[in-house]
BALOBA-1460 file (C-alpha; in Angstrom, 3 decimals):
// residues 263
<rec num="1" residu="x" x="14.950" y="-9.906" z="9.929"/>
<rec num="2" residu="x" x="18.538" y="-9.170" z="10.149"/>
<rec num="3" residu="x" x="18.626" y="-5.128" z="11.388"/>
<rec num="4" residu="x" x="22.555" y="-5.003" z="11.793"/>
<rec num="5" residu="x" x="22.469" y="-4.049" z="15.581"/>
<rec num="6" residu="x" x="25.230" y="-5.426" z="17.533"/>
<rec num="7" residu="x" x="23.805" y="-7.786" z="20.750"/>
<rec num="8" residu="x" x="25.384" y="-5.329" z="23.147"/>
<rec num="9" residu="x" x="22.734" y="-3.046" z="23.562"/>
<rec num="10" residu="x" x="21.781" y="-0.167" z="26.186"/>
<rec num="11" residu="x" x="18.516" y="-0.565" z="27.088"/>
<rec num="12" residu="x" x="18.245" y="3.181" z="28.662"/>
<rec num="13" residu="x" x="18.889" y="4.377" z="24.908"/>
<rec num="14" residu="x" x="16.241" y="1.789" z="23.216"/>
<rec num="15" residu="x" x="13.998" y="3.441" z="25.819"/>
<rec num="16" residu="x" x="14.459" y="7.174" z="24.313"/>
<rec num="17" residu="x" x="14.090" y="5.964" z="21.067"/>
<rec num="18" residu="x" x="10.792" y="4.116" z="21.823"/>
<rec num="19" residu="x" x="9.171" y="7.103" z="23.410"/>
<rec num="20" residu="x" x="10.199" y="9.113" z="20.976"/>
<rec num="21" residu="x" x="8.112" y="6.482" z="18.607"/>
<rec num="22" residu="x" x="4.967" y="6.759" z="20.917"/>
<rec num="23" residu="x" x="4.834" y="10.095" z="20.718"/>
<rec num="24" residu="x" x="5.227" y="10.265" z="17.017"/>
<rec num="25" residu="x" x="2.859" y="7.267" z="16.607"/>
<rec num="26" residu="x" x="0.385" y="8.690" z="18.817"/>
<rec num="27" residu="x" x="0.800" y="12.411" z="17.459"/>
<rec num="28" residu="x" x="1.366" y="13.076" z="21.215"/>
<rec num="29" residu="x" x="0.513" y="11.731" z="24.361"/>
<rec num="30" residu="x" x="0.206" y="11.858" z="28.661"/>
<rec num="31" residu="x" x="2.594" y="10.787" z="30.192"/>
<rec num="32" residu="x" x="0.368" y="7.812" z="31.692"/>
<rec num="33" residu="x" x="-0.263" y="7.318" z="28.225"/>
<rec num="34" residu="x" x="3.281" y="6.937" z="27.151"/>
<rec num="35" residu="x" x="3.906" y="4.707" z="30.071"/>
<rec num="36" residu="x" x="1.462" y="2.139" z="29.333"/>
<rec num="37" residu="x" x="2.848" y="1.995" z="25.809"/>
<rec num="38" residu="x" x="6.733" y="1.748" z="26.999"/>
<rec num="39" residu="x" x="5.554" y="-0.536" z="30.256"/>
<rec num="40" residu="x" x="7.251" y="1.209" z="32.571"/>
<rec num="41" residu="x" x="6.088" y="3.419" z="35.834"/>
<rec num="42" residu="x" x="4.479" y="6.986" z="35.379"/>
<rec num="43" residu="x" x="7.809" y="8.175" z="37.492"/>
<rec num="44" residu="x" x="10.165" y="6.840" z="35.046"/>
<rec num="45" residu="x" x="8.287" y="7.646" z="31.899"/>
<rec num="46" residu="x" x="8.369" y="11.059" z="33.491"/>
<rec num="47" residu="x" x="11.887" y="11.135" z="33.862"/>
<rec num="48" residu="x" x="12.519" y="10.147" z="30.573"/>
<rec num="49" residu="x" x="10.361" y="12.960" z="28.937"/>
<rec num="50" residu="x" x="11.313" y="16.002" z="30.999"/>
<rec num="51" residu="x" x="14.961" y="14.625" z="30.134"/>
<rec num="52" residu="x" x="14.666" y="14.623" z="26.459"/>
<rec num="53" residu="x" x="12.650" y="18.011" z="26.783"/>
<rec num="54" residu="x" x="15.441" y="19.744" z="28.225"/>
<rec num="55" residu="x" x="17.163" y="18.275" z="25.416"/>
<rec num="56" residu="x" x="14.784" y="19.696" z="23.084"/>
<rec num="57" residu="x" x="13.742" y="16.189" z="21.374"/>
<rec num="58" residu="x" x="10.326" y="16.614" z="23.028"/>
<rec num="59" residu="x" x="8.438" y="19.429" z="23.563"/>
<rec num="60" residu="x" x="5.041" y="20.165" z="25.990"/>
<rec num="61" residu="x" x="1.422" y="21.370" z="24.582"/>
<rec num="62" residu="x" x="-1.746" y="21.154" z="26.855"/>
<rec num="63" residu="x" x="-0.343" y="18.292" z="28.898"/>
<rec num="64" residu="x" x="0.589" y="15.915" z="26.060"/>
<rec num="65" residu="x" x="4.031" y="16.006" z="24.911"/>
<rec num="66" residu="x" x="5.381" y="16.005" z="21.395"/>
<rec num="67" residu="x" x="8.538" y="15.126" z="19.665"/>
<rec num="68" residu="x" x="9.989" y="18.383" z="19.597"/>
<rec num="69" residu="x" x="11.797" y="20.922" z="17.281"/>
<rec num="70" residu="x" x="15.306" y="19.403" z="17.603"/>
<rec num="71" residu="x" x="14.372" y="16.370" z="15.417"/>
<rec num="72" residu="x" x="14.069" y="18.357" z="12.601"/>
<rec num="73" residu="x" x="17.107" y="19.647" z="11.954"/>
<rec num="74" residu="x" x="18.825" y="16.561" z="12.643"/>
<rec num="75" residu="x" x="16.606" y="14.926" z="9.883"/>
<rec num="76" residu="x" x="17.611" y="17.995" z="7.656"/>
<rec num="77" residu="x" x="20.940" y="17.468" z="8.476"/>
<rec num="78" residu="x" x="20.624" y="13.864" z="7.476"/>
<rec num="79" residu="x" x="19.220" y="14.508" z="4.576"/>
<rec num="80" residu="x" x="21.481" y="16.992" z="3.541"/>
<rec num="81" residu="x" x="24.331" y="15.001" z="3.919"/>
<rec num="82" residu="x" x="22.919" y="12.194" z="1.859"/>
<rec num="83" residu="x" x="24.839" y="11.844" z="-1.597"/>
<rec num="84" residu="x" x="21.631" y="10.793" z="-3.535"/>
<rec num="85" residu="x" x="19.567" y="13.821" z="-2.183"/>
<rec num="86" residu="x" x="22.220" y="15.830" z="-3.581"/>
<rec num="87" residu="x" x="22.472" y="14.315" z="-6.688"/>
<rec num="88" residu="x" x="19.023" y="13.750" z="-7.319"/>
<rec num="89" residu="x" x="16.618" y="16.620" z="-6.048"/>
<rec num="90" residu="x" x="16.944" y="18.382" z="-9.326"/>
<rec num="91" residu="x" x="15.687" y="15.490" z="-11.263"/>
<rec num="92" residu="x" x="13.020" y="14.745" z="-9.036"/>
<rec num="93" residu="x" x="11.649" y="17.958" z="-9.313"/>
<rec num="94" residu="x" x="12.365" y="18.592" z="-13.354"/>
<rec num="95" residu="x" x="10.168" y="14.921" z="-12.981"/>
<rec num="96" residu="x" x="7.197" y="16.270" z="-11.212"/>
<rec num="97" residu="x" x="6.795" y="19.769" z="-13.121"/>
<rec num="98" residu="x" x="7.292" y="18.010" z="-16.829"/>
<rec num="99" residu="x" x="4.874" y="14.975" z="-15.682"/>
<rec num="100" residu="x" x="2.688" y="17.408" z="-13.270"/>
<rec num="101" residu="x" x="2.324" y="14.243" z="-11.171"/>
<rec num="102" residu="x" x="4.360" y="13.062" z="-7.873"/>
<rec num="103" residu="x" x="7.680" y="12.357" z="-7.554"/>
<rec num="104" residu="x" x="9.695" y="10.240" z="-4.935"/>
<rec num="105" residu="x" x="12.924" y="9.348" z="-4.073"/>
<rec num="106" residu="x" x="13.493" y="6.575" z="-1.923"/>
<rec num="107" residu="x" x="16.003" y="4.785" z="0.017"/>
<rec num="108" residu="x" x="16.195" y="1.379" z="1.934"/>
<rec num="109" residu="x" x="16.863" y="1.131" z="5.726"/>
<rec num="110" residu="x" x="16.846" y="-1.713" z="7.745"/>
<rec num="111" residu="x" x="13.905" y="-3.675" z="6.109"/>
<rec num="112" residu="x" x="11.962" y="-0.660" z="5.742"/>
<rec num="113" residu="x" x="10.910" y="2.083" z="3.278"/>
<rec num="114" residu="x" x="12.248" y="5.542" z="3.657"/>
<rec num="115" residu="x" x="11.179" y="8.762" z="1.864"/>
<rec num="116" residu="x" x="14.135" y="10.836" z="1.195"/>
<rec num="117" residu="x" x="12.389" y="13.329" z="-1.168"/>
<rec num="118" residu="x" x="9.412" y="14.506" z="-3.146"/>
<rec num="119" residu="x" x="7.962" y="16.778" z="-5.454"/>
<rec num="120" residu="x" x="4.365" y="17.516" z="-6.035"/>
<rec num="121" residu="x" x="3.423" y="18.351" z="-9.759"/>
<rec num="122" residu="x" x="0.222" y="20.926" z="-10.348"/>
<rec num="123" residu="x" x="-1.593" y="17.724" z="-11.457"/>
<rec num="124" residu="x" x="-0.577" y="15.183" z="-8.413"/>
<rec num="125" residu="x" x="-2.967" y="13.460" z="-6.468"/>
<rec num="126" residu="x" x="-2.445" y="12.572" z="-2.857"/>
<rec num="127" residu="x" x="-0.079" y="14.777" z="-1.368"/>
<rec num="128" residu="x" x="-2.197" y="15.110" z="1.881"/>
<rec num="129" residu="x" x="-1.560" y="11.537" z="2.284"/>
<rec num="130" residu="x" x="1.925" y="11.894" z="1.606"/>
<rec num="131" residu="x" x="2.828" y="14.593" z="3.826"/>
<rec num="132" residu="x" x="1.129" y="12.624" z="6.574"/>
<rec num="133" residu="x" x="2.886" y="9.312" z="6.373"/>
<rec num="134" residu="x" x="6.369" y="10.295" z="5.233"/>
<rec num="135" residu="x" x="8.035" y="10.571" z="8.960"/>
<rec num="136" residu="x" x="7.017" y="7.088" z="9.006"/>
<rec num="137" residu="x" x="9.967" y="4.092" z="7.883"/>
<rec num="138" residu="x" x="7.479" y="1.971" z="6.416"/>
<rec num="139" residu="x" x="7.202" y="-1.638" z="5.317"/>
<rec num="140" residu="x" x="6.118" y="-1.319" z="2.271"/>
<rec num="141" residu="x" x="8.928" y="-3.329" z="0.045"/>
<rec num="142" residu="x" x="6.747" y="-5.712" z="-1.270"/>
<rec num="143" residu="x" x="4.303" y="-3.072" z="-2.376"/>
<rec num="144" residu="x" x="5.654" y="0.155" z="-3.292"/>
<rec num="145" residu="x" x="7.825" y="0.156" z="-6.884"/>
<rec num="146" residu="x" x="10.698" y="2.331" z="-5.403"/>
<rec num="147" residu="x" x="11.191" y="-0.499" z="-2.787"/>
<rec num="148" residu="x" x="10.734" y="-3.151" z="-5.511"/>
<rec num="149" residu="x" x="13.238" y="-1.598" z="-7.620"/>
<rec num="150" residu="x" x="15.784" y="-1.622" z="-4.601"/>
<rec num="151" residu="x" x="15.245" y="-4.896" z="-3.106"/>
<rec num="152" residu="x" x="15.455" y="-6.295" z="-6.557"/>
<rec num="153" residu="x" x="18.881" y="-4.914" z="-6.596"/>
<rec num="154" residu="x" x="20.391" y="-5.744" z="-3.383"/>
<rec num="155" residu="x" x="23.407" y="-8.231" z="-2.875"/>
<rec num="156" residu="x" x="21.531" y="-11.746" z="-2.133"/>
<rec num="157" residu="x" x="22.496" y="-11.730" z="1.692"/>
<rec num="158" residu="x" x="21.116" y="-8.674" z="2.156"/>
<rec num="159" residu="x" x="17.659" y="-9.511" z="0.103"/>
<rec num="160" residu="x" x="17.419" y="-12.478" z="1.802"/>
<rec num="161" residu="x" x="18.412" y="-11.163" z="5.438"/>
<rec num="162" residu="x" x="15.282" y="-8.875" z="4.742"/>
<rec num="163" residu="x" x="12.939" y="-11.326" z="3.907"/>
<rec num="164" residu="x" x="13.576" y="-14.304" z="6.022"/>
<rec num="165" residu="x" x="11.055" y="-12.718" z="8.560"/>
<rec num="166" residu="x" x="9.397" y="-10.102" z="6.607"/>
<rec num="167" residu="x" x="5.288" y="-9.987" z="6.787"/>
<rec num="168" residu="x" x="3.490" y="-8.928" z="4.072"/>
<rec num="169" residu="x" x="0.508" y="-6.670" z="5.027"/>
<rec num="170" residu="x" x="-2.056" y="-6.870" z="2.439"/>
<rec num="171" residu="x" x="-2.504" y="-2.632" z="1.244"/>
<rec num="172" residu="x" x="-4.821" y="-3.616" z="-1.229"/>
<rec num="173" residu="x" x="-6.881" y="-6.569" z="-2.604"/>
<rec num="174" residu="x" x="-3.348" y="-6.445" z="-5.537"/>
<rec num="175" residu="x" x="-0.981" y="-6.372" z="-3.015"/>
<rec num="176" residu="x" x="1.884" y="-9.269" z="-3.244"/>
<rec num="177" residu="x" x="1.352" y="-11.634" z="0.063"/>
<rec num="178" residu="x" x="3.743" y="-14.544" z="-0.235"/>
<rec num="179" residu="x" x="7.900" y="-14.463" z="-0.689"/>
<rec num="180" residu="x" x="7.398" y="-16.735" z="-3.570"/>
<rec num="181" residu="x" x="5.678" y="-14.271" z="-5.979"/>
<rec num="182" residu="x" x="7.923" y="-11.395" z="-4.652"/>
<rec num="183" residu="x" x="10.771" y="-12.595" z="-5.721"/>
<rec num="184" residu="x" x="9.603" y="-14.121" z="-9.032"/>
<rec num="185" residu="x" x="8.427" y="-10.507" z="-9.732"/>
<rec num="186" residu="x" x="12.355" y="-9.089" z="-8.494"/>
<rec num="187" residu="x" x="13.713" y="-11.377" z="-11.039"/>
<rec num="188" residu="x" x="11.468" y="-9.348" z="-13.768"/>
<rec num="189" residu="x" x="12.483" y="-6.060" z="-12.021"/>
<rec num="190" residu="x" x="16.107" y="-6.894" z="-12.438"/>
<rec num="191" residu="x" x="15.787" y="-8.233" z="-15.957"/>
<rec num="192" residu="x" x="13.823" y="-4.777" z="-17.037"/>
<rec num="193" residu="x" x="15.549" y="-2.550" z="-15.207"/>
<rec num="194" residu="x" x="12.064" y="-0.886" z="-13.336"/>
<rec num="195" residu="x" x="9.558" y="-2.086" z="-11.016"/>
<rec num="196" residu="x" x="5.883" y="-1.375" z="-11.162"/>
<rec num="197" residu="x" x="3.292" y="-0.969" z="-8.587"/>
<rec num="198" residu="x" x="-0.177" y="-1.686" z="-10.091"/>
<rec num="199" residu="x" x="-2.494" y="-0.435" z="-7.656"/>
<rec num="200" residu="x" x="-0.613" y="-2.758" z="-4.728"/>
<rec num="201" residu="x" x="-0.154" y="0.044" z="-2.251"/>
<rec num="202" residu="x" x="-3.163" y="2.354" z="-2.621"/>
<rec num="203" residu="x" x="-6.336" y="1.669" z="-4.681"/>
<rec num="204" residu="x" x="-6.759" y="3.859" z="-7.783"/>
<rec num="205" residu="x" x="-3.217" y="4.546" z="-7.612"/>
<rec num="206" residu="x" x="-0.341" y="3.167" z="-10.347"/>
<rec num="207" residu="x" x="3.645" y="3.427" z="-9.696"/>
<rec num="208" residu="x" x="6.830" y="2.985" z="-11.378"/>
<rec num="209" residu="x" x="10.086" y="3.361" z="-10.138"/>
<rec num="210" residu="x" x="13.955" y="2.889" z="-11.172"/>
<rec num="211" residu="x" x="16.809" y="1.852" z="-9.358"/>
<rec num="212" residu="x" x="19.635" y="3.875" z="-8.731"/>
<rec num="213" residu="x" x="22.953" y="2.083" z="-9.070"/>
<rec num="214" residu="x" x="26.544" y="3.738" z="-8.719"/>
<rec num="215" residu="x" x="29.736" y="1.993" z="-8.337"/>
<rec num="216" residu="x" x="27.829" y="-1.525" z="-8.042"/>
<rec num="217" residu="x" x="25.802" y="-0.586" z="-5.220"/>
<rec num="218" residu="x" x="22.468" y="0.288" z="-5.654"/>
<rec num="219" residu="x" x="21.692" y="3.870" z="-3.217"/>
<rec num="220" residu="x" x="17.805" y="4.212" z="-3.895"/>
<rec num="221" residu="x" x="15.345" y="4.189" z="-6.417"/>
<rec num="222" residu="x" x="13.737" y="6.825" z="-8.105"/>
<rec num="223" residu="x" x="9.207" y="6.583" z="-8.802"/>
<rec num="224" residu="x" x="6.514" y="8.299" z="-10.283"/>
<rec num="225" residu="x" x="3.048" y="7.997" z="-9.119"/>
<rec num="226" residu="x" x="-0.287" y="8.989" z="-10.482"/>
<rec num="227" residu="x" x="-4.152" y="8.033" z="-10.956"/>
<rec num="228" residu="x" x="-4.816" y="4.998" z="-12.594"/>
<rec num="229" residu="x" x="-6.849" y="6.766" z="-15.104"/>
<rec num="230" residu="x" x="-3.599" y="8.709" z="-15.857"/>
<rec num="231" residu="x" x="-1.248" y="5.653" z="-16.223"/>
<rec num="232" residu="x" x="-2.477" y="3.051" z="-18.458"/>
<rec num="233" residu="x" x="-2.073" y="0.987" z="-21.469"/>
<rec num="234" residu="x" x="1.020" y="2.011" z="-23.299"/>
<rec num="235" residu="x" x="2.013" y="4.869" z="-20.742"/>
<rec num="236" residu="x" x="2.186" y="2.448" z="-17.808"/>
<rec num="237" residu="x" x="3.882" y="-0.406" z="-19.988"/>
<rec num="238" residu="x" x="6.589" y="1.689" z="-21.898"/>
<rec num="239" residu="x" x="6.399" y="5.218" z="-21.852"/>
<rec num="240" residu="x" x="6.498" y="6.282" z="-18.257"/>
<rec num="241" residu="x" x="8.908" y="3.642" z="-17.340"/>
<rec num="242" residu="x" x="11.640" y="4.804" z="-20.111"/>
<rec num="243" residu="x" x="11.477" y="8.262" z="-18.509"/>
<rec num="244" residu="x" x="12.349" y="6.959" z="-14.604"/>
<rec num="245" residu="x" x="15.348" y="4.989" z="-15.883"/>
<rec num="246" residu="x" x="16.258" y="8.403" z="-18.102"/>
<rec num="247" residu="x" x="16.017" y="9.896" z="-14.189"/>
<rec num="248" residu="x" x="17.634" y="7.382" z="-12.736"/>
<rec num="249" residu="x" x="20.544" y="7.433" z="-15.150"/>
<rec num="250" residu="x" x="20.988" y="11.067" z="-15.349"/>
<rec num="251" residu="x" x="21.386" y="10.589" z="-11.320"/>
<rec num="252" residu="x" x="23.771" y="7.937" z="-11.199"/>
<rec num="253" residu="x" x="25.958" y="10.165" z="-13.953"/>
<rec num="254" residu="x" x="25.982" y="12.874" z="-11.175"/>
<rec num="255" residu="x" x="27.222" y="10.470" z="-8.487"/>
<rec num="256" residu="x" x="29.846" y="10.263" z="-10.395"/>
<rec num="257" residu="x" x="30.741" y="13.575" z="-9.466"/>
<rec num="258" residu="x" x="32.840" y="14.493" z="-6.441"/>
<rec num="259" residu="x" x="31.304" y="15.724" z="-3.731"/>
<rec num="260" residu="x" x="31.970" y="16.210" z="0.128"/>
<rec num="261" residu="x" x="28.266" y="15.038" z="1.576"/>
<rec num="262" residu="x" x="27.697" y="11.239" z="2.604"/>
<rec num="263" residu="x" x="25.483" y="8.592" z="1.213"/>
């Protein structure tokens, strides 16, 4: 899959990065432990982390280090920064409280599915699991609705570039596992304007999502997701999609608004 990295690369910064996976991955780790996963020599694995803990990107606790405090604000400052957060934290919160079930907003980046906010209603289900996977890019657009709803709108080139290579993991005995099927079901996502997830991503669990589309370029997609028991029939065919494309509208209306942050 096409990531949009240049060939020239430098390897020393790859390295960093990849660490700074392992830890994450591993919710910690030894330094021989790191160094088995990056391949390289305890000495030079060492290196590496005491460098980027004196940076403050890692941090030490009982001989494992951690990725450290100095992530987060740069992920907050990210965030921040991001046009759609800005424009559409409101409605993903007025969404939660007025469903009482969870609500998402979600972006694309390079092939993979990232959670740029959410809101827990008193009535959502799952928010352990949530809070656990959501520093995780994950490949999930050929399972989760808000990545449906995206990929469905993205120019061709770029759709394509994403799934010349892509491998779909089967979540669930529903999940979509072959290109062909995917993109019949995109060509229903673009015709209707929402994608669905019908218990493709987690068992027991129904979504439905919106894209979000300003100035011909589509910036995320806004879902909804709740208990199968609690989105069914008519709710899960009509009524709870018309409400994420109200949401998504009402955000792509405040795009339109001036603003000095930065999709």
């Amino acid at each position: 899959m096409a990531d949009d990295r240049s060939p020239r690369r430098i390897q020393s910064v790859e390295l960093a990065f990849e660490i700074l996976k392992v830890l994450r991955d591993e919710e910690g780790a030894t330094v021989s432990e790191v160094a088995t996963h990056i391949d390289r020599s305890p000495g030079t694995t060492h290196t590496y982390l005491q460098t980027l803990r004196d940076l403050g990107y890692v941090r030490t606790s009982n001989g494992e280090y951690h990725v450290g405090f100095f992530a987060l604000p740069l992920g907050e400052y990210v965030r921040s920064r991001s046009r759609l957060y800005q424009a559409g934290k409101s409605e993903v919160d007025k969404l939660a409280q007025e469903t009482g079930e969870a609500s998402h907003l979600v972006v694309e980046s390079h092939g993979r599915e990232i959670l740029l906010y959410e809101q827990f209603g008193p009535d959502a289900v799952g928010e352990d699991l949530y809070t656990r996977i959501k520093g995780f890019p994950r490949r999930n657009l050929h399972c989760s609705a808000a990545s449906k709803a995206i990929l469905a709108h993205l120019p061709p080139e770029r759709r394509n570039a994403i799934l010349d290579d892509y491998e779909f993991v089967p979540r669930t005995p529903n999940t979509i596992t072959d290109e062909a099927t995917l993109r019949a079901e995109l060509e229903d996502v673009r015709a209707d304007g929402f994608a669905r997830n019908d218990e493709e991503q987690i068992s027991g669990v129904r979504a439905v999502a919106a894209p979000i589309i300003h100035a011909e370029t589509v910036y995320g997609a806004i879902s909804l997701s709740a208990p199968t028991s609690r989105v069914r029939g008519e709710r899960f065919a009509t009524t709870v999609p018309d409400r994420l494309v109200d949401s998504a509208n009402v955000i792509e209306v405040t795009l339109q608004t001036p603003s000095p942050g930065r999709n």
